[in-house]
C-alpha positions in Angstrom: 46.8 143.8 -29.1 50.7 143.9 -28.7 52.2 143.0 -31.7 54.8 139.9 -31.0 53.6 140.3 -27.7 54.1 136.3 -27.1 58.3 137.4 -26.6 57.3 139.0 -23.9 56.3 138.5 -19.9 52.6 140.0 -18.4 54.8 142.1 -16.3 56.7 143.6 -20.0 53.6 143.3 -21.8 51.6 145.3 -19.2 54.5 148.0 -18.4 54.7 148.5 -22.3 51.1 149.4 -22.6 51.2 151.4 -19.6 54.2 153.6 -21.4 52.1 153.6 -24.6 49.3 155.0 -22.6 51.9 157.5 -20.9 53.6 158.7 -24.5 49.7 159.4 -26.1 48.9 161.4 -23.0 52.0 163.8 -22.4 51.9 164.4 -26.3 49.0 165.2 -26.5 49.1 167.5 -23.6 52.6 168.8 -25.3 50.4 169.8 -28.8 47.6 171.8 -27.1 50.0 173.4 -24.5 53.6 173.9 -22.7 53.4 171.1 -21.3 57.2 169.3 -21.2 57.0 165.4 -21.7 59.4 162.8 -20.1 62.8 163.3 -21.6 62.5 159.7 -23.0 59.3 161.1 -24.6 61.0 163.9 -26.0 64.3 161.5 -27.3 61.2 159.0 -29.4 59.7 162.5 -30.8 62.8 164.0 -32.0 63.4 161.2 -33.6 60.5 161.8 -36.6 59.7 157.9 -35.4 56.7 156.2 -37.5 54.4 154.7 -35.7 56.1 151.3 -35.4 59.4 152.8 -34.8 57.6 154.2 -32.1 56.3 150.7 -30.4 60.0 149.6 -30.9 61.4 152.4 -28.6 58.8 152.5 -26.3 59.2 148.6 -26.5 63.0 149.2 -25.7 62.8 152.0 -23.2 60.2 149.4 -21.2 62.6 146.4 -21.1 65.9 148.7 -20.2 63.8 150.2 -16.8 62.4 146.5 -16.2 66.2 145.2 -16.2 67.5 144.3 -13.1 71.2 144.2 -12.3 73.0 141.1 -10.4 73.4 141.8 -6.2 76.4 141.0 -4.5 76.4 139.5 -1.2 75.5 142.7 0.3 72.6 143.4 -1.2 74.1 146.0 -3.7 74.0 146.0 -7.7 77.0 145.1 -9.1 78.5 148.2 -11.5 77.7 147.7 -15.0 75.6 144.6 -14.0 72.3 146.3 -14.7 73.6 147.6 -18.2 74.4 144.2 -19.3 70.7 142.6 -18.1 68.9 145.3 -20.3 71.1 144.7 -22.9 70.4 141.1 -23.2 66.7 141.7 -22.4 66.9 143.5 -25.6 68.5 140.6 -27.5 66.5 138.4 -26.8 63.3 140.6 -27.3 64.7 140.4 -31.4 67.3 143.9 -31.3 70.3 143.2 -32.4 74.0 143.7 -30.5 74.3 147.2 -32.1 70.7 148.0 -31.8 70.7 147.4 -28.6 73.4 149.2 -27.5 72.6 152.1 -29.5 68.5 151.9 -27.5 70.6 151.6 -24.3 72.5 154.5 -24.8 69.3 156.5 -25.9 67.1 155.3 -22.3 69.3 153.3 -20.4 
């Protein structure tokens, strides 16, 4: 169903869908009304994405909100920590160093 969906977790894989599912409905409620999407919604459609552009962002916007940043002892993320998690979870998902920084500046 996913393509190269084997790269990723059941927790990414299901979260992706889920956003996929998310993006088809507040479109579609954006064409036959006011209705205002998520901003992230609005960043992939300003963006004249094709359809596989489309997976790739939603893909990317998916794997930056799953990132988790390192705790210190106290429980609390360590600044920049987070950042540097969804950048490598990008990586290794196939993006490239500049891609991925780019997709983390557009969702992160």
């Amino acid at each position: 169903m996913l393509p190269n969906a084997a790269k990723y977790t059941k927790e990414q894989q299901a979260k992706i869908v889920a956003n996929i599912e998310e993006y088809a409905t507040q479109t579609a409620k954006a064409q036959v009304s006011g209705y205002e999407p998520y901003s992230w919604i609005r960043t992939v459609e300003e963006r004249g994405a094709t359809d596989e552009e489309r997976y790739a962002y939603i893909t990317a916007k998916t794997l930056i909100s799953l990132a988790k940043g390192t705790k210190d002892a106290n429980g609390k993320t360590i600044s920049g920590s987070k950042k540097v998690a969804a950048i490598n979870s990008l990586k290794q998902a196939g993006y490239n160093d500049a891609m991925a920084k780019e997709l983390y500046k557009l969702f992160g």
